[in-house]
Backbone as a printed PyTorch tensor [residue, N CA C, xyz], in Angstrom:
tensor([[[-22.7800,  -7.5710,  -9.5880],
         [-21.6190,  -7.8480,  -8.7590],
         [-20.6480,  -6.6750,  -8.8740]],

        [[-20.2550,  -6.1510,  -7.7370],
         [-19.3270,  -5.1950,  -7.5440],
         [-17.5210,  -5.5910,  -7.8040]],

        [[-17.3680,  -4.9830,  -8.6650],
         [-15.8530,  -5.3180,  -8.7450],
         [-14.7890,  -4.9430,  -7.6650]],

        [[-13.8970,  -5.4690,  -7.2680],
         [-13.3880,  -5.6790,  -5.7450],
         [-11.8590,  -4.2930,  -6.6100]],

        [[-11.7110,  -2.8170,  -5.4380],
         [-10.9040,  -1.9690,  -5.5910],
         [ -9.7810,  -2.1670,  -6.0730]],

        [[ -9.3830,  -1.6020,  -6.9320],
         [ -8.0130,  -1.3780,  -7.3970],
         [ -7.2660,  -0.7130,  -6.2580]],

        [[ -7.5840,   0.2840,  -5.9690],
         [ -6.8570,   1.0540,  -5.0030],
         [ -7.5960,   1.3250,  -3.3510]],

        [[ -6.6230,   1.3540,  -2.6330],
         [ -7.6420,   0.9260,  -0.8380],
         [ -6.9090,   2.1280,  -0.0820]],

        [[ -8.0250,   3.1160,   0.5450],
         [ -7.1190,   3.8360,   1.7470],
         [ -6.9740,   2.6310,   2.9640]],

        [[ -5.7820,   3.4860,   3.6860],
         [ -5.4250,   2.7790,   5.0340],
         [ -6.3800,   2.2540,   5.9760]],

        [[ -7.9180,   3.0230,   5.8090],
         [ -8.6810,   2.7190,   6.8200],
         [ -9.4300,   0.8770,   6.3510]],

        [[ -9.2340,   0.7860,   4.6680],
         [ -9.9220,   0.0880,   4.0240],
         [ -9.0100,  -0.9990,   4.2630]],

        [[ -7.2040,  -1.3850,   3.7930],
         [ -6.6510,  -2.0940,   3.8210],
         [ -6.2760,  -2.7200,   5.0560]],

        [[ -6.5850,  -2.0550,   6.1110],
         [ -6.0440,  -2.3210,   7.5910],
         [ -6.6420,  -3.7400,   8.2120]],

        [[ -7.7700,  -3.6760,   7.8360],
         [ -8.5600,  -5.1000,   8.4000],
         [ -8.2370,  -6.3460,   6.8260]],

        [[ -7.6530,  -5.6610,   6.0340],
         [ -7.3800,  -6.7950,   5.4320],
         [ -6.0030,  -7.8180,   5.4820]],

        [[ -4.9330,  -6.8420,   6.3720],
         [ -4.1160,  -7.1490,   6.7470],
         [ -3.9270,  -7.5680,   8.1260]],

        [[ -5.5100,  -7.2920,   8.7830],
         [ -5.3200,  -7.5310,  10.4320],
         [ -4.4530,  -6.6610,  11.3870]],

        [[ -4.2180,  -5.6410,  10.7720],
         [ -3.6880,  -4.3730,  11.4820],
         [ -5.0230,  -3.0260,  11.8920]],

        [[ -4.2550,  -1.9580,  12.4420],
         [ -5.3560,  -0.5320,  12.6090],
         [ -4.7830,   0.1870,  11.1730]],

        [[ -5.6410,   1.2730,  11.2320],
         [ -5.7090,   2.3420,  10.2160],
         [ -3.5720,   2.8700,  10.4690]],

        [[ -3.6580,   3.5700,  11.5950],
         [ -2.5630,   3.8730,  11.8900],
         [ -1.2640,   2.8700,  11.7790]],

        [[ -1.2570,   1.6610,  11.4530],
         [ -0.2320,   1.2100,  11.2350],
         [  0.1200,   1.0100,  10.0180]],

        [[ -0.8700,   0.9660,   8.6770],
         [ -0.9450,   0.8930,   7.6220],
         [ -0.5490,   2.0290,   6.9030]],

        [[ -0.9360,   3.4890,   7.8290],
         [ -0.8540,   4.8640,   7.4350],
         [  1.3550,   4.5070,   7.7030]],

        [[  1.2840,   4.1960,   8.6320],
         [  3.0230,   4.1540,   9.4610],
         [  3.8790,   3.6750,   8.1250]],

        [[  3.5420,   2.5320,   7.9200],
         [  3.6710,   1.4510,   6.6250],
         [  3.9700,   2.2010,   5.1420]],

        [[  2.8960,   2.9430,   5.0410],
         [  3.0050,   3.9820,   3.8220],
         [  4.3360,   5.2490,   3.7240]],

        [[  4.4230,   5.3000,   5.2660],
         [  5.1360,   6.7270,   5.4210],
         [  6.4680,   6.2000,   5.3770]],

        [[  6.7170,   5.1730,   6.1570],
         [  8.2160,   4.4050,   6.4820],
         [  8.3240,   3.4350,   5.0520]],

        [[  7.7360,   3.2870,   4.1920],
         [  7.8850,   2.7300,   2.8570],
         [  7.5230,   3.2200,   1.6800]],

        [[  8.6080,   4.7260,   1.2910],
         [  7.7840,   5.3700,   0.2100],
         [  7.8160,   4.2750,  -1.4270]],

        [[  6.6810,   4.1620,  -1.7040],
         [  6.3440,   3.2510,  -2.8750],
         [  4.9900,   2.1500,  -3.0790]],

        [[  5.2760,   2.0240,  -1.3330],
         [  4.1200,   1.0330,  -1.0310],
         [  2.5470,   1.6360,  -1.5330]],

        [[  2.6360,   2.7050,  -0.9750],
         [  1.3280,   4.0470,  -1.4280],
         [  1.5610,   5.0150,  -1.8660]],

        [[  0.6160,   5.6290,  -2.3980],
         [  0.7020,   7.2210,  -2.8480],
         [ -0.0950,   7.8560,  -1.9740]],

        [[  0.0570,   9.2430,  -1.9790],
         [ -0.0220,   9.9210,  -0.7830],
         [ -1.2110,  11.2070,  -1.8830]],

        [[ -2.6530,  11.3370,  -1.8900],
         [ -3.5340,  11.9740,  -2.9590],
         [ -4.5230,  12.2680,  -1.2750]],

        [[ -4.4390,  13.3270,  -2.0090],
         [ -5.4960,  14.0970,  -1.2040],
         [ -5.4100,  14.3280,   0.1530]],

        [[ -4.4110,  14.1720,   0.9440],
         [ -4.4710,  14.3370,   2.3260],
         [ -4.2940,  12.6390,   2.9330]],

        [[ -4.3770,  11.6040,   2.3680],
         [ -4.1800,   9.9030,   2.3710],
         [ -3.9240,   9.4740,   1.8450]],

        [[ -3.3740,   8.1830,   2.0410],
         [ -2.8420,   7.7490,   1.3400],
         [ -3.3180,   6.5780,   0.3660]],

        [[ -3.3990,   5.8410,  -0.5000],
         [ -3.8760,   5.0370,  -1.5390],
         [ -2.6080,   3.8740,  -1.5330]],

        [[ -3.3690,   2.4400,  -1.2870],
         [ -2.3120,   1.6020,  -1.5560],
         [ -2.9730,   0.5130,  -2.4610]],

        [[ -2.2440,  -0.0720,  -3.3260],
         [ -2.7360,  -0.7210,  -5.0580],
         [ -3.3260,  -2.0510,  -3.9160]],

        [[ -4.1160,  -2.3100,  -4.2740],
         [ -4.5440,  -3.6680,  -4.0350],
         [ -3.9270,  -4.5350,  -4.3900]],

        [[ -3.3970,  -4.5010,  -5.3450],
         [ -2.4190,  -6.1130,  -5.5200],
         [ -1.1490,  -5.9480,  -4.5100]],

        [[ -0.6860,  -4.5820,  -4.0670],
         [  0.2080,  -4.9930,  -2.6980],
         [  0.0220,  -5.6680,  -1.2140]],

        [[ -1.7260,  -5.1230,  -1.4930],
         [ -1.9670,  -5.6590,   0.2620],
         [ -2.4930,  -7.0680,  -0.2440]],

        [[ -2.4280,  -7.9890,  -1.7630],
         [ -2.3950,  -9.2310,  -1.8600],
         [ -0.9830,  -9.8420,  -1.6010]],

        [[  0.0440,  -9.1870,  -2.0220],
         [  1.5490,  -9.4640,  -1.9650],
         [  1.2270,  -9.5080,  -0.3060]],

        [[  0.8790,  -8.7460,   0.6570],
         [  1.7050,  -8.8860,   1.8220],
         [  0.8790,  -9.6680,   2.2900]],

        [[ -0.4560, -10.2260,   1.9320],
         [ -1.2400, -11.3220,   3.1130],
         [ -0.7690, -12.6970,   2.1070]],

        [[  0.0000, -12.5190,   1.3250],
         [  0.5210, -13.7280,   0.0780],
         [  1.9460, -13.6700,   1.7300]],

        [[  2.3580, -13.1790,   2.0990],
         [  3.7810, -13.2530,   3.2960],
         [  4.8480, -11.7250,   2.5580]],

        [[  4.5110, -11.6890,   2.0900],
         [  5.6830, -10.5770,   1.3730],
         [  5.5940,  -9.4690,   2.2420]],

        [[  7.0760,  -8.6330,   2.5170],
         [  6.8990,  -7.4870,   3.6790],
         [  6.8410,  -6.3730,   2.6260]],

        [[  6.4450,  -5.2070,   3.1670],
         [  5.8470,  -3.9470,   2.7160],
         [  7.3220,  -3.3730,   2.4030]],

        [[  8.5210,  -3.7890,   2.9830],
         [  9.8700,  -2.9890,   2.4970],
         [  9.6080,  -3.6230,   1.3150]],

        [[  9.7940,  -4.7560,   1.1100],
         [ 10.4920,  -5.3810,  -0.6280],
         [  9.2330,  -5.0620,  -1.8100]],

        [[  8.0720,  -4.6540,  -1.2010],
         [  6.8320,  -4.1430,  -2.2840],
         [  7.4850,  -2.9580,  -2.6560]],

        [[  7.5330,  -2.4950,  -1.8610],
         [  8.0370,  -0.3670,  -1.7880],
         [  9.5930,  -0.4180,  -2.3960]],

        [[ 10.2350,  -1.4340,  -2.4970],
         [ 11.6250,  -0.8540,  -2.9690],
         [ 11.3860,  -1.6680,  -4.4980]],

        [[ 10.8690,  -2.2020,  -4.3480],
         [ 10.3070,  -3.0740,  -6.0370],
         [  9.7680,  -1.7700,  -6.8420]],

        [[  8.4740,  -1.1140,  -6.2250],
         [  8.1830,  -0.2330,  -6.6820],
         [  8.9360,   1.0760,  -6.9730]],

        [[  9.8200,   1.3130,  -6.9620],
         [ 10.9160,   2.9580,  -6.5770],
         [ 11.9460,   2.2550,  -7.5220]],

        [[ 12.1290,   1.3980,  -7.3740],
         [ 12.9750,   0.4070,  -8.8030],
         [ 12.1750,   0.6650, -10.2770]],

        [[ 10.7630,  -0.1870, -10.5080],
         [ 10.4820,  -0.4040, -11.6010],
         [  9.9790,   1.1360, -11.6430]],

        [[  9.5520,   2.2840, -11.0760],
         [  8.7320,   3.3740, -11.3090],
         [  9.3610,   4.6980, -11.2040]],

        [[ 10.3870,   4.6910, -10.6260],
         [ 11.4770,   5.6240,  -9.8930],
         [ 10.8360,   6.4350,  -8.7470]],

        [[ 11.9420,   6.8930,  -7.5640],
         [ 11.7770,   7.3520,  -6.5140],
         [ 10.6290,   8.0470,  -6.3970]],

        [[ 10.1360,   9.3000,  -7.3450],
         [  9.2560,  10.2000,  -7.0600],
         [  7.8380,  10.1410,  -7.7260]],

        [[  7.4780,   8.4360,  -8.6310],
         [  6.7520,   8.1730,  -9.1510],
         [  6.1540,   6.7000,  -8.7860]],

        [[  7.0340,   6.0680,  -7.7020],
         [  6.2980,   4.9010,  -7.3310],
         [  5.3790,   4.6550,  -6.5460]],

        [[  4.5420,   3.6170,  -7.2630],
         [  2.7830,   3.2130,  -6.6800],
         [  2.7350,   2.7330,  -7.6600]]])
């Protein structure tokens, strides 16, 4: 049994949220914290895209994160 990702690019998290690639990528850019930005894409923690299909919006993940991690280190 395959253990289910810690970390999801945009193309991966998008159908888990029922969105496209590009809105998830939008999401990341307009919410620095939500993802980290490695290699040319971006990486978002799997337990956030559980927070947001749990109802939680991608602002209050991303400003949670920039709180507990600080501005230039949150994810």
């Amino acid at each position: 049994m395959t253990e289910p990702k810690s970390w999801l690019t945009t193309e991966d998290a998008a159908p888990e949220v029922g969105t496209s690639r590009t809105t998830m990528w939008r999401v990341c850019r307009d919410n620095p914290g939500f993802g980290v930005r490695a290699g040319g894409s971006y990486r978002i923690p799997a337990e956030h895209i559980a927070r947001v299909k749990a109802g939680e919006l991608p602002e209050a993940i991303a400003a949670e994160a920039r709180a507990k991690y600080g501005a230039g280190r949150a994810a």
